[in-house]
LOKE-602415 format. One record per residue (C-alpha): residue in three letters; chain; residue number from 1; z, y, x. Coordinates in steps of 0.25 Angstrom, whole numbers, always signed. Example, Ala and Ser with C-alpha at 12.3 -4.5 7.8 and 13.67 -1.06 7.14 Angstrom:
ATOM   aa  ch    i      Z      Y      X
ATOM  ALA   A    1    +31    -18    +49
ATOM  SER   A    2    +29     -4    +55
This chain:
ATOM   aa  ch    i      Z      Y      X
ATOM  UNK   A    1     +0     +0     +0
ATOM  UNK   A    2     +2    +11    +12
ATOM  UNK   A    3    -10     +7    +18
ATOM  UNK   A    4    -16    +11     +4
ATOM  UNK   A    5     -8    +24     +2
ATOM  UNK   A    6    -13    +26    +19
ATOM  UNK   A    7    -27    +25    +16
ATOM  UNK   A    8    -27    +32     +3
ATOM  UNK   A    9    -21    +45    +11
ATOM  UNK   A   10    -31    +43    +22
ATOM  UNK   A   11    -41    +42    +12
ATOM  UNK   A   12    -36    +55     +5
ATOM  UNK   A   13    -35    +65    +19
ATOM  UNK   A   14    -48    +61    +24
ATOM  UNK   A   15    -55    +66    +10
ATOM  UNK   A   16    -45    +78    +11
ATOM  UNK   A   17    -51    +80    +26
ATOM  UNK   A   18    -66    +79    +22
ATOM  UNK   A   19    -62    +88     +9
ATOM  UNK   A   20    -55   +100    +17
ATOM  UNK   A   21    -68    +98    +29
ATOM  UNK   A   22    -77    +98    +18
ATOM  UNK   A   23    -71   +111    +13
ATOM  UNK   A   24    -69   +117    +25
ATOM  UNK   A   25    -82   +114    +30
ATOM  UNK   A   26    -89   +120    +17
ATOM  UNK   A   27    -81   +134    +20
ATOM  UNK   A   28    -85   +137    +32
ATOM  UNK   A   29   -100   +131    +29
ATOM  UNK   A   30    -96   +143    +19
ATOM  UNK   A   31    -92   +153    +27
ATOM  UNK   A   32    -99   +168    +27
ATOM  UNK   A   33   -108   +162    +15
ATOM  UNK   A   34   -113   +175     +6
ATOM  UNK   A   35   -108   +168     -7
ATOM  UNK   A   36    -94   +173     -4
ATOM  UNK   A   37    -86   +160     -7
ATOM  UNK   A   38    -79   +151     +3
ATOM  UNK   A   39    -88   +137     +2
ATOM  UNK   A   40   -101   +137     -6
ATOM  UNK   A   41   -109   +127    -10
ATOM  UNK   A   42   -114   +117     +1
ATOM  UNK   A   43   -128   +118     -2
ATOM  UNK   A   44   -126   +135     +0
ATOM  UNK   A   45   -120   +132    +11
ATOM  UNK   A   46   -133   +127    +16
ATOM  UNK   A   47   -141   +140    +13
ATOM  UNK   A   48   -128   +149    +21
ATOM  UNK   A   49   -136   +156    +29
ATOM  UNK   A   50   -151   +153    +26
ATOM  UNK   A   51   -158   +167    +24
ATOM  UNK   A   52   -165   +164    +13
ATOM  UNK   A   53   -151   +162     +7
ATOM  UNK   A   54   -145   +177    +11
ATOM  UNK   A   55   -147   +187     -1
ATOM  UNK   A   56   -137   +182    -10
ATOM  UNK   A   57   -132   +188    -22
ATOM  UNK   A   58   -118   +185    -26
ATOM  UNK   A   59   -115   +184    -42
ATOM  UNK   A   60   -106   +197    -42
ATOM  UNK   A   61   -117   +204    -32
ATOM  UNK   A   62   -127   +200    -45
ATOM  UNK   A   63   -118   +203    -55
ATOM  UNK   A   64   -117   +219    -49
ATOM  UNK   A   65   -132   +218    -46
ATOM  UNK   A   66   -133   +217    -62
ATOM  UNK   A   67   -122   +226    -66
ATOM  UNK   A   68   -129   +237    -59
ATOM  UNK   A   69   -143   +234    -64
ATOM  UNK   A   70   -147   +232    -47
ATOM  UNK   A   71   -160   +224    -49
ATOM  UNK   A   72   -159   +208    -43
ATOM  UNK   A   73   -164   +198    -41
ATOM  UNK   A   74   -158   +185    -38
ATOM  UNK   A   75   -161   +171    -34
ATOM  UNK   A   76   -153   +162    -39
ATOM  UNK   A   77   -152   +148    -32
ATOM  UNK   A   78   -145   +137    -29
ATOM  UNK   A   79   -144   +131    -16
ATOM  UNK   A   80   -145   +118    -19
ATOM  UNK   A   81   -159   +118    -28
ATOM  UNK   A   82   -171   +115    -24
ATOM  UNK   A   83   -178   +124    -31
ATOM  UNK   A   84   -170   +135    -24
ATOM  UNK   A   85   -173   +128    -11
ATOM  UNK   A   86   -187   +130    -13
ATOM  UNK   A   87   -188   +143    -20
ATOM  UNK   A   88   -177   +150     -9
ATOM  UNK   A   89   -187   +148     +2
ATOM  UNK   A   90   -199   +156     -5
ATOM  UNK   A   91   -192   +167    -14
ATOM  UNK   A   92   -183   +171     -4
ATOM  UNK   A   93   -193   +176     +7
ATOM  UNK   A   94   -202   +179     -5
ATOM  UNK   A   95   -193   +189     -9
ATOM  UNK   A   96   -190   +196     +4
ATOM  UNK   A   97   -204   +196     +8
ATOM  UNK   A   98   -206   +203     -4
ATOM  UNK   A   99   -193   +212     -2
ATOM  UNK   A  100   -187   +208    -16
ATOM  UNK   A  101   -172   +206    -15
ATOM  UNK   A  102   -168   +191    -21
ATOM  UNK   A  103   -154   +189    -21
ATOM  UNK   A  104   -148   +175    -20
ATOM  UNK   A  105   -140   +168    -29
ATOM  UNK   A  106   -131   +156    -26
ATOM  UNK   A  107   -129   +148    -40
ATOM  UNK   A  108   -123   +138    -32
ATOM  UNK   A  109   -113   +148    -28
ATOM  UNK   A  110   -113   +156    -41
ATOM  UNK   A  111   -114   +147    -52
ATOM  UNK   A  112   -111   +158    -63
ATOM  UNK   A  113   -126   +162    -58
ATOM  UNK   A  114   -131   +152    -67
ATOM  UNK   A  115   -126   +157    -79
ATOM  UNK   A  116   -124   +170    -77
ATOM  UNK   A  117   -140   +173    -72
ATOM  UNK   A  118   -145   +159    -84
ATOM  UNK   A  119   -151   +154    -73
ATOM  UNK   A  120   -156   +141    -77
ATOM  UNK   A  121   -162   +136    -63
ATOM  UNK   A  122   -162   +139    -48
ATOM  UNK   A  123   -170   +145    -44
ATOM  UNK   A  124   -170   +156    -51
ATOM  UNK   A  125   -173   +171    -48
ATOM  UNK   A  126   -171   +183    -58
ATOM  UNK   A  127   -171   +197    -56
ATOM  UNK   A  128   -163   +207    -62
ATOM  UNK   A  129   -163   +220    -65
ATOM  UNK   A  130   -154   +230    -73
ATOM  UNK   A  131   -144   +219    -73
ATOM  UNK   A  132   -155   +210    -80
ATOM  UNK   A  133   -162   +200    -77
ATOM  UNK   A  134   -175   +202    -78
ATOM  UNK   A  135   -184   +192    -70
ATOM  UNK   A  136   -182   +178    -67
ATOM  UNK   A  137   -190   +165    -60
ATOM  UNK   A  138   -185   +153    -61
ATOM  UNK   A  139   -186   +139    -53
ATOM  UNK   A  140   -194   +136    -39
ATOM  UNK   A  141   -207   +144    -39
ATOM  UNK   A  142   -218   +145    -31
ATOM  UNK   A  143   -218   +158    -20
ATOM  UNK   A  144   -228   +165    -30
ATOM  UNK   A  145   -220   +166    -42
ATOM  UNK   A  146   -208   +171    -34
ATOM  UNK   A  147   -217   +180    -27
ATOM  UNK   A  148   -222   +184    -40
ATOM  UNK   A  149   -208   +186    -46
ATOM  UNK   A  150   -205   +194    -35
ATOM  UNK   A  151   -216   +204    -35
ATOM  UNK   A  152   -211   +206    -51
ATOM  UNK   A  153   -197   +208    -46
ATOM  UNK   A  154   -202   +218    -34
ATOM  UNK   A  155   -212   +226    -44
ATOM  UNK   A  156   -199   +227    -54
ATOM  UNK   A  157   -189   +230    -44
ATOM  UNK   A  158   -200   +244    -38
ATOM  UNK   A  159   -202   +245    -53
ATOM  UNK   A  160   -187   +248    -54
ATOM  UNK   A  161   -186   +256    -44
């Protein structure tokens, strides 16, 4: 019986040990990560410090965006879709080349981002202006529909000005 109550005990520190490494290793994978949370997800861990990954928007940067009718325009992706994996690579050099500001949104990160934006699938871009959304493209396209989008959202936003 105490060889039982021994081997249980072991048993029980080493998966506390793998737990606490595994914690510890995620928050300082973590560490300096523009989401502003001590661990994030493992699969945005793997896009810390990928530049396609760098303008983020965080919700309450959003959320004050809208308030103050500042015309956005977000991407909202996840980074463990495939869909987003294929998309990111093409919208986001799309969209500087074209000097139009898309601002990254983490629905992994954020959750709320899903129900507060009804998006329905990643990935999904929508522009906003006067605190409303008024254009949105949905689902992995093809370089020349974003491209095209983007040219609308450019012609709107000098329109605007």
């Amino acid at each position: 019986m105490k060889k039982i109550i021994a081997i249980i005990s072991v048993i029980v520190v080493v998966f506390g040990a793998i737990a606490f490494i595994t914690n510890y290793q995620q928050k300082e994978q973590s560490k300096g990560n523009p989401y502003g949370k001590d661990v994030v997800h493992p699969e945005t861990v793997k896009i810390l410090g990928n530049p396609l990954y760098e303008n983020v928007i965080l919700p309450d940067d959003l959320e004050e965006n809208l308030n103050n009718n500042v015309p956005t325009t977000v991407y909202f992706f996840a980074p463990d879709c495939q869909y987003c994996q294929l998309t990111t690579p093409i919208l986001v050099p799309l969209a500087e080349e074209m000097d139009v500001n898309v601002q990254l949104y983490n629905l992994r990160e954020f959750e709320e981002g899903w129900n507060d934006y009804a998006i329905r699938a990643t990935p999904t871009l929508i522009h906003f202006v006067d605190g409303k959304e008024v254009n949105r493209v949905e689902g992995y396209q093809e370089e020349p529909v974003f491209e095209q989008w983007l040219e609308q959202i450019k012609e709107e936003t000098a329109s605007e000005s």
